[in-house]
ROPA-279797 format. One record per residue (C-alpha): residue in three letters; x, y, z. Coordinates in steps of 0.05 Angstrom, whole numbers, plus 5000, padded with zeros to 4 digits. Each point is the difference from the previous one (the first is absolute). Layout:
ROPA-279797
alaXYZ/...
This chain:
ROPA-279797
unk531184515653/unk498249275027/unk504149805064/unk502149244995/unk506249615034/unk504749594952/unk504649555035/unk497250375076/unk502750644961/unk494750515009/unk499250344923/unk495250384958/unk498950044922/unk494550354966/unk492749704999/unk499249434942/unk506949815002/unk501749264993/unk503849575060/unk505350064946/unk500650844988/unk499750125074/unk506249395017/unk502950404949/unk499250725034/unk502549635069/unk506849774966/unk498049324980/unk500849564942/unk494149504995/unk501849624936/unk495649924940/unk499549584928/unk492950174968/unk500150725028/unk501550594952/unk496950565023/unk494550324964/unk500549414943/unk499049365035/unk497450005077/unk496449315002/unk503649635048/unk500449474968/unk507949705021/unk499050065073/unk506950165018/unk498250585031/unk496549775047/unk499450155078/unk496849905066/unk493550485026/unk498749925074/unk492449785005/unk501449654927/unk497449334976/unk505949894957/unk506350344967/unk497650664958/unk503250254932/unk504050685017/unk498750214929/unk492750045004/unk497950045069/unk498250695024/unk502250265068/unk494550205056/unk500950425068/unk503849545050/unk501649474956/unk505949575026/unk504649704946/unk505649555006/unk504849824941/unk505149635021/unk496849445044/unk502449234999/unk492649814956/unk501050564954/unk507549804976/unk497749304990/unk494150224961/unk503750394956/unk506449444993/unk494449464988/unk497350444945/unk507750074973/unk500749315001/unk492949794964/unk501650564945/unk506849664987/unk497049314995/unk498450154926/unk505850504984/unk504850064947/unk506549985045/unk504350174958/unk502550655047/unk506750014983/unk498850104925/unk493850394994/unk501150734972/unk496150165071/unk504949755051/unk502250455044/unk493750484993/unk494649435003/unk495250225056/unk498549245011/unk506949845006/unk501550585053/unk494449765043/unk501949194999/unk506950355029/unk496750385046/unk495549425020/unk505449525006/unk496849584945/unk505749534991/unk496349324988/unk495249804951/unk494649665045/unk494949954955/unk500049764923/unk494350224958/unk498549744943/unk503550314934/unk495850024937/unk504350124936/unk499550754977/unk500450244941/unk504850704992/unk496450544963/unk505250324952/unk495150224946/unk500650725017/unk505350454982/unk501850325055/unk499349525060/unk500049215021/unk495049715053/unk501749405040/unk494649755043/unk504049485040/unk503250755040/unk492850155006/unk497350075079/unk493050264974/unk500450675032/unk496050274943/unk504850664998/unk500849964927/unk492349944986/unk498850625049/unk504750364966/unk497249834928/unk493650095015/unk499850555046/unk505250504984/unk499849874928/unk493449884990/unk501349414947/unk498749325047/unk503049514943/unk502549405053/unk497049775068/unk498349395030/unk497749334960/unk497949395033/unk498749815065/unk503149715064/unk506649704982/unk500750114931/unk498850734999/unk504950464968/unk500750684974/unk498849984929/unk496050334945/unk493049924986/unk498149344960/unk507549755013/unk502550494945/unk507450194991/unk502150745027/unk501050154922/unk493449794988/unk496650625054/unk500450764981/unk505450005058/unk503850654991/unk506249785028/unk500250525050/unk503949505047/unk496350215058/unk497749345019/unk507249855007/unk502850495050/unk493649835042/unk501549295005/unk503249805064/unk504449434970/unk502649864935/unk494049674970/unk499950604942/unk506450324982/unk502150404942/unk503049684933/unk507649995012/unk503650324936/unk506950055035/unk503449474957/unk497650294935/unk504350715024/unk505649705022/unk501249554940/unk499450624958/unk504950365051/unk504449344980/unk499950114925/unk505850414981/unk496650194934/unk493150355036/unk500450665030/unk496050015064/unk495750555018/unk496250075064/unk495350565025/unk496749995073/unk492750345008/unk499250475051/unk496449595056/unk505649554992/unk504550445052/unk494250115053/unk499649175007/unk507149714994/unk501650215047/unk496249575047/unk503549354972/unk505950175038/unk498950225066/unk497850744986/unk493150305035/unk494550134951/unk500850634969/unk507549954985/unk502350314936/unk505349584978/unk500650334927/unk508149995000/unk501249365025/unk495049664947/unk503450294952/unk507349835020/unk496449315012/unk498049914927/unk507050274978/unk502449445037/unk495249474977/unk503550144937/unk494750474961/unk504350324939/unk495650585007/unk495050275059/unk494850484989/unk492650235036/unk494349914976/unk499150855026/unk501950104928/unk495249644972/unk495350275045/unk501750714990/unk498549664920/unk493349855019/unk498550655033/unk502350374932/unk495649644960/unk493949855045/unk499150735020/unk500650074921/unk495149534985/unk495250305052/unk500350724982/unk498749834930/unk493149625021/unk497350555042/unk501850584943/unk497649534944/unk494449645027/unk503049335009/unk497749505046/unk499550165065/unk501149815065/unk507749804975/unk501949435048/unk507349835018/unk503249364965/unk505749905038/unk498249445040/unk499449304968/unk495349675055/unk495050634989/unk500249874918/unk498149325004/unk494850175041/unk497550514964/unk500249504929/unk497149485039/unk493850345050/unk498450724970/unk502449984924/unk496250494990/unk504450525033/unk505749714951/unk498950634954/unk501850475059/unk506749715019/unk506050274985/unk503149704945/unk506650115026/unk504549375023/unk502350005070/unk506750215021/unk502249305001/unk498949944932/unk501950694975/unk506549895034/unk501049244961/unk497750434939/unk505150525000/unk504649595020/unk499749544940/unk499850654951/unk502750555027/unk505149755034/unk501849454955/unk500750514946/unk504850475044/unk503849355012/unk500149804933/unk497449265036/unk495649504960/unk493150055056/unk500449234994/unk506750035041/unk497850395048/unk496549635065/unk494950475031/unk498549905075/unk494450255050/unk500450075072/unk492150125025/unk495650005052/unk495049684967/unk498349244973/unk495850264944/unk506050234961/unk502049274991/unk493649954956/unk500450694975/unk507649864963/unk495449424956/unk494450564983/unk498450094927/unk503250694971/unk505750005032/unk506049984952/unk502150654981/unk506449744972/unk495849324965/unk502649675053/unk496649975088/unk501850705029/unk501949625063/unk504149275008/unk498049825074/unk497450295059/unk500549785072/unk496650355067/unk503750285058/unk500649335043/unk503649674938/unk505050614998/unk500949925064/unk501049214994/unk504950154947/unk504550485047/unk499649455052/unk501749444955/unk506150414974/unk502350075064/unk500150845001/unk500450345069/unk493950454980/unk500650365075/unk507150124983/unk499250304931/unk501550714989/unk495450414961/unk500750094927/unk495750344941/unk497549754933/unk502750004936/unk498250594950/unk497650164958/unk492949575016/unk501850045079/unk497250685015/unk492450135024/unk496550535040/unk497150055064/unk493549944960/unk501749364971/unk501849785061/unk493350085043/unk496949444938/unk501649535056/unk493750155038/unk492650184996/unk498450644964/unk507750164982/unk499449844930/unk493950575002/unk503650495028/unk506249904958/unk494250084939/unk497650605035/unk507150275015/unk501550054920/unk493350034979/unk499450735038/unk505750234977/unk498149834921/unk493350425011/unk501450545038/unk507150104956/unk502550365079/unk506149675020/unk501050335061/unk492849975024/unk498949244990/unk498249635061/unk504349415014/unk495749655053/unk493049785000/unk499549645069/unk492749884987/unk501549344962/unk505149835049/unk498049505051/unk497849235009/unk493650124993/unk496049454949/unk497050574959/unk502350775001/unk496350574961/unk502550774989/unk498350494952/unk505350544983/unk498650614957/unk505550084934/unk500450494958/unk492850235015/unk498249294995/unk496349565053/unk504049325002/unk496449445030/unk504849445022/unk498949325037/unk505549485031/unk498749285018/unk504149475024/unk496949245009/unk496349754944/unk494149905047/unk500650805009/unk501050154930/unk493749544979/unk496050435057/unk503550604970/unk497849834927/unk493549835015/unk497550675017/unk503550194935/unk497349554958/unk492250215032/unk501650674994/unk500250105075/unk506950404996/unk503850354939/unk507450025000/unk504950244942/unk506849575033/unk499749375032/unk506249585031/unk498749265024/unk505949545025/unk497249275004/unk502949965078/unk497750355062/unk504750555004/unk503550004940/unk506249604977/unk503550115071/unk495049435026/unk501049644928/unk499749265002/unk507149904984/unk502250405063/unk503449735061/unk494449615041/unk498750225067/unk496149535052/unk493550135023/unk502550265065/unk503350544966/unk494750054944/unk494750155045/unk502550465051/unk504450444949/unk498150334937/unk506649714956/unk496450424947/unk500550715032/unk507349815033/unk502649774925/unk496750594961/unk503050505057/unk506849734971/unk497550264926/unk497550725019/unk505650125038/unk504849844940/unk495350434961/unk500950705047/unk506849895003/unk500649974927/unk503050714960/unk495149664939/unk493549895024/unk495849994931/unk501249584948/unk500650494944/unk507050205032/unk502249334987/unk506550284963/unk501549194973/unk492350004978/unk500650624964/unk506549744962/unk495649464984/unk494750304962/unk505350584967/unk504149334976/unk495449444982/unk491750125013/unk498550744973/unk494850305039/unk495349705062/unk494549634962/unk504249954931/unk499449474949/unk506749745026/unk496949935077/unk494749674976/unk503549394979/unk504349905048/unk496050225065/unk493449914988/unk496149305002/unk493249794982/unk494549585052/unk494449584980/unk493849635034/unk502249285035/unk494749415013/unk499849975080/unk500949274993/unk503049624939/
């Protein structure tokens, strides 16, 4: 441990700490803009800065490392001008438009300008005309918000590996853009959305689909169906005053009742669907010499990277649709058909995690019914927009269940929400196909549990060595496929989820600030919420899904049929990285 003084405090934190780790240790808040921990430490915004006795000048917390003795002081007269000067100059060329930006009340800029007193514009910058990227279909970038923080470039290039904007001219005409000037629809972007929930402001948001749902919700002659994903619950949470890792299942569904949803279901069905006929699909490959390793498709932002950087591994995915889509699919056949409802009249609605699924809905071969499985999608900051805007007391809600017969899922389904839980649900049901021993099928397989970016295990079934990898981060899953590809490591079952830790830290979840972001892993608290939904479950594997099993006895035949084919299985295809 290195002894230092912060404030004439004597305090210790662990050699190669930062000025900012150890202030944090001691109880102190030294506040930050650039700084994400582990993605972007450049110190680049100086508002963290502070004074070092013996010190030419005022020192970035964020990067400077601690030493024996050192004295600190954060709170000095010079050190709350520096950082209110450096408020000021950023808002010289802001968009201040505060009161309507989708980021008020959660913009990190805006809570330090209160916290700095930053009542006056002293300084006025000058105020090019930007241009609002809108190309893409899942997000809108507006570099007038923009404080140049570089978050959103961090987190695109290093924890998803893909680098597709950064920084383009120089002095006072840089921006954040893509190379050559080129439109976000224009990059192999995979929509992950995890350039938005680093962004400090509201210079990137998510494409608001609100008004689309609640014109439907207006038309007396649609039915209106909603289903929530599991992450969903482990976030929402959050919007309204709950600590991370609240599981507010009940009241999001009473809120959607109240939103007025004819119908609310989970996605768990559909998930418990995907488990039927992915550990289908994978037991037939390793008894009939199919391609192998089989590789999850249930995340949108991991498909499009797959078509657009390793096409080559497009033969070993899955070719099953996600549980988004399965659920928009049965829905519009199924269920229509048990209504007796034209599928045209019936409005299909997503709650997710994830941004992706805004361009997934569009995909190609994905109209079981001739007509798009799903009608909108929104993330888990619109649904929570939308219970604001109605004016719902969400705190005050009581706790209700979904609708049947497409509202019941497992505890397998459930755990889809984070890294490695759509493995083990595989595994769960998988096992239990094999081995044909109901009472001797293991129900947990902790070793693909975790946060970790890439997670290996290798189970024996049936007399049968099963190799299995987990990744989460497309820069892990490139790492991951990689050794694959140069025949470094073998596999039979691989899941990737395009964001670090699966859909609980999904782009379209509630954003946390940095100073939350970097001290506390939102991904572990969230998927804590899942597992523990999952052992309290009486149905922890999908194939006791009683609602799925009507399913298949009613409308598909068996797991793999004809029938299942067509309405839950999808096709993929090579994409240009740049159009």
């Amino acid at each position: 441990m290195v002894n230092i003084k912060i404030n004439g405090v004597p305090c210790s934190a662990p050699e190669g700490s930062t000025i900012l780790e150890a202030a944090r240790l001691a109880g102190i808040k030294i506040p930050t803009l650039c700084f994400l921990k582990d993605i972007n430490e450049i110190g680049a915004c100086r508002i963290c800065v502070v004074e070092v006795k013996g010190a030419r000048t005022l020192v970035a917390a964020c990067v400077y490392p601690i030493n024996e003795g050192m004295e600190v002081f954060t709170n000095t007269p010079k050190v709350i001008e520096s950082r209110r000067t450096t408020l000021e100059l950023i808002l010289s060329n802001h968009k201040r438009e505060c009161l309507s930006c989708v980021r008020s009340g959660s913009c990190e800029l805006q809570e330090l300008c209160n916290e700095y007193n930053v009542v006056e514009d002293y300084y006025e910058g000058e105020n090019p005309a930007i241009e609002i990227d809108d190309s893409a279909a899942h997000m809108t970038r507006d570099n007038s918000k923009c404080i140049l923080c570089r978050r959103c470039v961090a987190a695109c290039e290093k924890l998803q590996g893909i680098g597709v904007i950064g920084a383009n001219e120089r002095g006072f005409a840089v921006q954040i853009a893509s190379p050559f000037d080129m439109s976000l629809a224009e990059t192999a972007c995979v929509s992950c959305g995890q350039c938005i929930t680093a962004c400090p402001t509201g210079a990137l948001k998510e494409k608001d689909d609100t008004a689309k749902i609640l014109e439907a919700i207006a038309d007396p002659e649609k039915m209106v169906v909603v289903q929530a994903a599991p992450a969903v619950r482990a976030s929402l949470g959050e919007a309204f005053g709950y600590p991370i890792g609240t599981n507010v299942e009940g009241k999001m569904i009473a809120a959607m009742r109240r939103l007025g949803f004819d119908k609310v279901f989970d996605t768990n069905f559909s998930a418990d669907l995907t488990i039927m006929e992915e550990s289908a699909e994978f037991i037939d490959r390793v008894q009939n010499g199919g391609v192998l390793p089989m590789i999850t498709s249930c995340s949108p932002g991991w498909i499009r990277y797959c078509e657009n950087y390793f096409p080559e591994f497009i033969p070993n995915l899955s070719s099953c649709k996600s549980p988004q889509q399965m659920f928009g699919a049965v829905v519009k056949t199924y269920y229509a058909q048990k209504l007796g409802k034209n599928p045209e009249d019936i409005f299909s609605v997503s709650i997710m995690p994830c941004t992706a699924k805004k361009y997934e809905i569009g995909r190609d071969d994905q109209s079981a019914a001739g007509i798009p499985d799903l009608d909108a999608t929104i993330t888990t900051r619109e649904l929570a927009r939308l219970i604001k805007q109605a004016g719902i007391m969400f705190n005050d809600l009581p706790d209700e269940v979904c609708d049947s017969p497409l509202g019941t899922g497992t505890g397998a389904a459930v755990i889809f929400g984070a890294t490695g839980g759509v493995m083990e649900a595989a595994l769960r049901t998988a096992v239990w196909k094999l081995t044909g021993k109901p009472d001797s099928t293991p129900i947990e397989f902790t070793d693909v549990r975790g946060v970790d970016g890439i997670k290996e295990a290798t189970y024996n079934v049936a007399g049968m060595e099963v190799k299995v990898a987990v990744a989460s981060g497309l820069a892990n899953a490139k790492a991951l496929l990689k050794k694959v590809k140069s025949g470094e490591a073998s596999y039979h079952f691989i899941e990737i989820m395009a964001c670090p830790g699966g859909c609980v830290n999904g782009g379209g979840q509630i954003i946390q600030p940095s100073s939350v972001r970097s001290f506390t892993d939102i991904r572990a608290e969230r998927a804590k919420v899942l597992y523990d939904i999952d052992s309290a479950n009486t149905m922890r594997c999908s194939h006791e899904n009683p609602d799925v099993k009507a399913l298949y006895d009613e409308f598909l035949g068996e797991t793999g049929s004809h029938k299942a084919h067509e309405v839950l299985h999808t096709s993929y295809k090579a994409k240009k990285l740049y159009k």
